[in-house]
N, C-alpha and C positions, 0 to 999 in steps of 0.2 A: 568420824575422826579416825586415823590412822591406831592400831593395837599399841603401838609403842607410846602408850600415854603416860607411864608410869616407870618412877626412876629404878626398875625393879632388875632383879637377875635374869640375863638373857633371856633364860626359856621360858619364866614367867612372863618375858613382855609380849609377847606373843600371844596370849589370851589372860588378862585380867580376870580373877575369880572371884567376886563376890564373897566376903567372911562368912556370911550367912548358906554360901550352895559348899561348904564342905562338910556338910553332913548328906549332900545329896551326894557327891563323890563318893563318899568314905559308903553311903547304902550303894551303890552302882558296881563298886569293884565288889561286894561280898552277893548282890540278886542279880548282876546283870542290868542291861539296858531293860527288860521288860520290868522289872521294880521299879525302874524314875518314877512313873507318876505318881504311885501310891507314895513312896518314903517321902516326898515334901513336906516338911512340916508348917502349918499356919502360923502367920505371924499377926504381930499385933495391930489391930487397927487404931482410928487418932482415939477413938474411944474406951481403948483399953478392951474391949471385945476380941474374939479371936475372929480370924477373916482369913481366907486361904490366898495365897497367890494372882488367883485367877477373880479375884475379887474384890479390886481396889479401886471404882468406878468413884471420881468425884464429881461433885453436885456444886457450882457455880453461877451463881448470876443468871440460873433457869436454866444453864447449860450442863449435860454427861458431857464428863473429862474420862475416860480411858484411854488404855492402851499399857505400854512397856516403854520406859528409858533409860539406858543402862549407856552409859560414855565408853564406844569401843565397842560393845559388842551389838546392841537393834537399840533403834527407835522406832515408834510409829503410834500417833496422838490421834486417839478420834474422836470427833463430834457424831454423834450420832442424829442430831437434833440437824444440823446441818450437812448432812450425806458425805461427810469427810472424812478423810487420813489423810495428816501429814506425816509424810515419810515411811518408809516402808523397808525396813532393815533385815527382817526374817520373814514378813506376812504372816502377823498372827492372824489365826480363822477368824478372829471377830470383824478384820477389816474389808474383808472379804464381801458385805454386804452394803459398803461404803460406795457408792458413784464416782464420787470423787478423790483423786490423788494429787496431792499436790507435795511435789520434791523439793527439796534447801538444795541440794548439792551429790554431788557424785560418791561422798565415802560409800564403801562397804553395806557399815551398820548405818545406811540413811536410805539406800536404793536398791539393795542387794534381794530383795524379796519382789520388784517392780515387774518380772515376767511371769511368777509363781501368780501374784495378785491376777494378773489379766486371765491367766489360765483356767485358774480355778474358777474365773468369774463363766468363761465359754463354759466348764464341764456342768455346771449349773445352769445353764441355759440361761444366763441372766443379758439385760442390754449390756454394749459395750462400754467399756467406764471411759471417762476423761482424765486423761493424765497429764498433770502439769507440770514442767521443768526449766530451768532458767533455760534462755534462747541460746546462751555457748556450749551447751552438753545437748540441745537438741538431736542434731546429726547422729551423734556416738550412739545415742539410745535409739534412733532406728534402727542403728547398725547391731548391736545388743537380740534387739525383736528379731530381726532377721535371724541372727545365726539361731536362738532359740526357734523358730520355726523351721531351717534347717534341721536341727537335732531333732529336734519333740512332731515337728510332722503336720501342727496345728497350726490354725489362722493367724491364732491371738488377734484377735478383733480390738480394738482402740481406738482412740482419737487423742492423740500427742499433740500439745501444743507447747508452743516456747514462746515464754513472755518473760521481754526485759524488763529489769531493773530501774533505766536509768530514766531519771525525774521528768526531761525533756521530752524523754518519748511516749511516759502515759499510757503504758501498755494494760490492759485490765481485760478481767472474762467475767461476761454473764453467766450465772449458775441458775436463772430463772427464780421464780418466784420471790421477786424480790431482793435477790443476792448478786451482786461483783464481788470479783478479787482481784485484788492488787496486787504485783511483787514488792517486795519493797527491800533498801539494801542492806545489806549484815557483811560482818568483816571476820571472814574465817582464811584460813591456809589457803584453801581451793576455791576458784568463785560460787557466789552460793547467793540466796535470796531468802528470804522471807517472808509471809503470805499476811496480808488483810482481806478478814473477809467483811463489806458494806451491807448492811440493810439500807434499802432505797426505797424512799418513801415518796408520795405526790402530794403538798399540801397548796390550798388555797393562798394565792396572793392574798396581802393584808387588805389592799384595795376593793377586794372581790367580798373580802367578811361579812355578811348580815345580808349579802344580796338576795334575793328571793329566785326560789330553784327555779324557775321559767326564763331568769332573765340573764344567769349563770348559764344556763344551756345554749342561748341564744350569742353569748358570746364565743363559747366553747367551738358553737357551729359554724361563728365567721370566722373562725380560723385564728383568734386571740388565744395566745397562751395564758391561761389563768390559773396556772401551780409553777410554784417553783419545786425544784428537784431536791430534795433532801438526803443526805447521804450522810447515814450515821458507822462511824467505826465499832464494828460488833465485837469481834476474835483475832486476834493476830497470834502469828509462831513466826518464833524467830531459826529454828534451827540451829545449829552451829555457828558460833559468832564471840567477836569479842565484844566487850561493852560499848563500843566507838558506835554502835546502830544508835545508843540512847542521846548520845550527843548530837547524831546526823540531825541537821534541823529539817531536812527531808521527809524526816520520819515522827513528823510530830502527832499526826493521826496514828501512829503505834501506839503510843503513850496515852491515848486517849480510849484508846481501844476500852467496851465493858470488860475484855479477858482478857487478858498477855498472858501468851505461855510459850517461855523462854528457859533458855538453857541456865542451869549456875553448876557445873562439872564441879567445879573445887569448894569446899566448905569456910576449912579451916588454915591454919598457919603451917600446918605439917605441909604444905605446897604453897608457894610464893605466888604473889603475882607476875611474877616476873613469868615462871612456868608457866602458868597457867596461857599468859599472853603467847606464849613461844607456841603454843598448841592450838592457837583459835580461839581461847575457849575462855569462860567467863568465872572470875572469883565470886566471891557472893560479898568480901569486903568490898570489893568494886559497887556493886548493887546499893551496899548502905550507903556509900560515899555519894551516891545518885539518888537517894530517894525523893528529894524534893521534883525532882522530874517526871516521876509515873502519877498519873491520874486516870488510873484503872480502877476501876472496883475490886476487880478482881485479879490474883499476878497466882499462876501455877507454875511451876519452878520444875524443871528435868533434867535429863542427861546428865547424873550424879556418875561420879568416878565408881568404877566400882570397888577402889577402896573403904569405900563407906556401908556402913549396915543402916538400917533403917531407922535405928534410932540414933544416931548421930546425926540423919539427916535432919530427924523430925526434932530433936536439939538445937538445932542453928536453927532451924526457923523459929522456934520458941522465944530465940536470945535475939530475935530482930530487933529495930527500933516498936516502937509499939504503930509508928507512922505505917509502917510496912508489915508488921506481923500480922496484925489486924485484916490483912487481906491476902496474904498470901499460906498457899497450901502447896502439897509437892504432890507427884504424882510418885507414889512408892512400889506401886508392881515389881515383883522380880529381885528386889532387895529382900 
């Protein structure tokens, strides 16, 4: 999303500062940039434990949730269990070991770190990743690679694809073993997408049940198909978006997803819906007004304003309905 997210004085709207990084400021102007990393102070984790920054990995549904989401300044969600980053705003190092990239949209803090990721993957001698991006910003991001290999001198070895959005056309990518991904659509400022990721499974027709394995294989071998295809909705990201994806009847295997991890930018009453709408981006009164519709196990919630400090965040999900508390958690890095 755009810096200007926040009703704030000119030169603040230009970079949002988190409540909680002015004590990183206030150590930087008296040690210098070579202090940042030591003067961070740990914050608190859901269990009252202290936890540093770099250390807020959630545990889902069998699935690691990392990464950073910060509204305005980086995102980038990864599954590690599934060789993924969604989005990639700064390229933090951890994403770096990820195969797969899969972009919502063209802002800044969504794609801005997407030829640092390829780079760093050649300086490591690692295979070339797969990066994914809606099909209308495909072109732009050759063009992107290009000049970056102009300047920097390197390959940047890749494989860009672009897969639309739209229902009729069905566009999806194997990730092997077991895995597709879907685009799927989200309603931000700028065109944007959002990703499902399927496990795909081969079960026996019902007809075939109890048959004895000689006589299974003998139909196998004339060429009867005797599984149907299974395709269960595992993970979805929604990226930048307003609530209108939860309505698309398009997108009913999102809802269904074992994990949703979607954006809610705005908390509380101190921002309207109204604002929040004007920006792409999702209220979290919106969410409650909707809960009857997710049947997720699990909902991890990102891309908080960074007028928010960590326990405000972790406040509003507390004060959820209990329909929705009960599964949802935020991803708090960097607050």
């Amino acid at each position: 999303m755009p810096f200007s997210l926040s009703p704030s004085p000119p030169l603040l709207r230009l970079l949002p500062i988190p409540r909680h990084s002015f004590s990183v400021v206030k150590a930087l102007c008296i040690t210098g940039m070579s202090g940042m990393h030591a003067s961070t102070a740990p914050a608190d984790s859901h269990d009252g434990s202290k936890a540093t920054r770099r250390n807020k990995r959630l545990e889902v549904e069998g699935y690691a949730v990392e990464g950073i989401s910060i509204g305005g300044q980086e995102t980038c969600v990864m599954i590690p269990q599934l060789r993924v980053a969604f989005d990639i705003g700064r390229c933090p190092q951890r994403a770096i070991s990820h195969d797969f990239l899969f972009i919502s949209h063209a802002h800044m803090d969504h794609i801005g770190g997407v030829a640092m990721y390829v780079a760093t993957r050649g300086l490591y001698k690692m295979k070339p990743p797969t990066v994914i991006v809606p099909a209308c910003i495909k072109l732009t991001v050759e063009k992107l690679f290009d000049i970056h290999r102009a300047l920097d001198g390197s390959e940047l070895k890749h494989e860009l694809i672009g897969l639309d959005n739209i229902i009729q056309i069905g566009e999806e990518f194997s990730m092997g073993k077991n895995l597709l991904v879907k685009p799927f659509k989200t309603y931000h400022v700028i065109p944007s997408q959002g990703y499902l990721i399927y496990v795909v499974k081969q079960k026996l027709k019902a007809e075939y049940v109890g048959l004895p394995g000689d006589e299974i294989k003998k139909l196998k071998f004339s060429g009867i198909e005797i599984t149907d295809v299974i395709r269960s909705p595992e993970v979805a990201f929604t990226g930048d978006t307003m609530v209108d994806f939860i309505v698309d009847e398009s997108n009913l295997d999102v809802l269904r997803a074992k994990v949703l991890i979607m954006e809610a930018t705005f908390l509380d009453q101190s921002v309207s819906i109204e604002h929040a709408r004007s920006f792409g981006h999702v209220h979290l009164s919106e969410v409650v007004a909707l809960a009857d519709r997710f049947h997720n196990k699990a909902i991890v919630l990102i891309h908080f304003s960074a007028r928010y400090g960590q326990e405000e965040i972790l406040s509003a999900i507390k004060n959820l309905p209990e329909s929705l508390q009960s599964r949802v958690s935020a991803l708090t890095e960097g607050f």
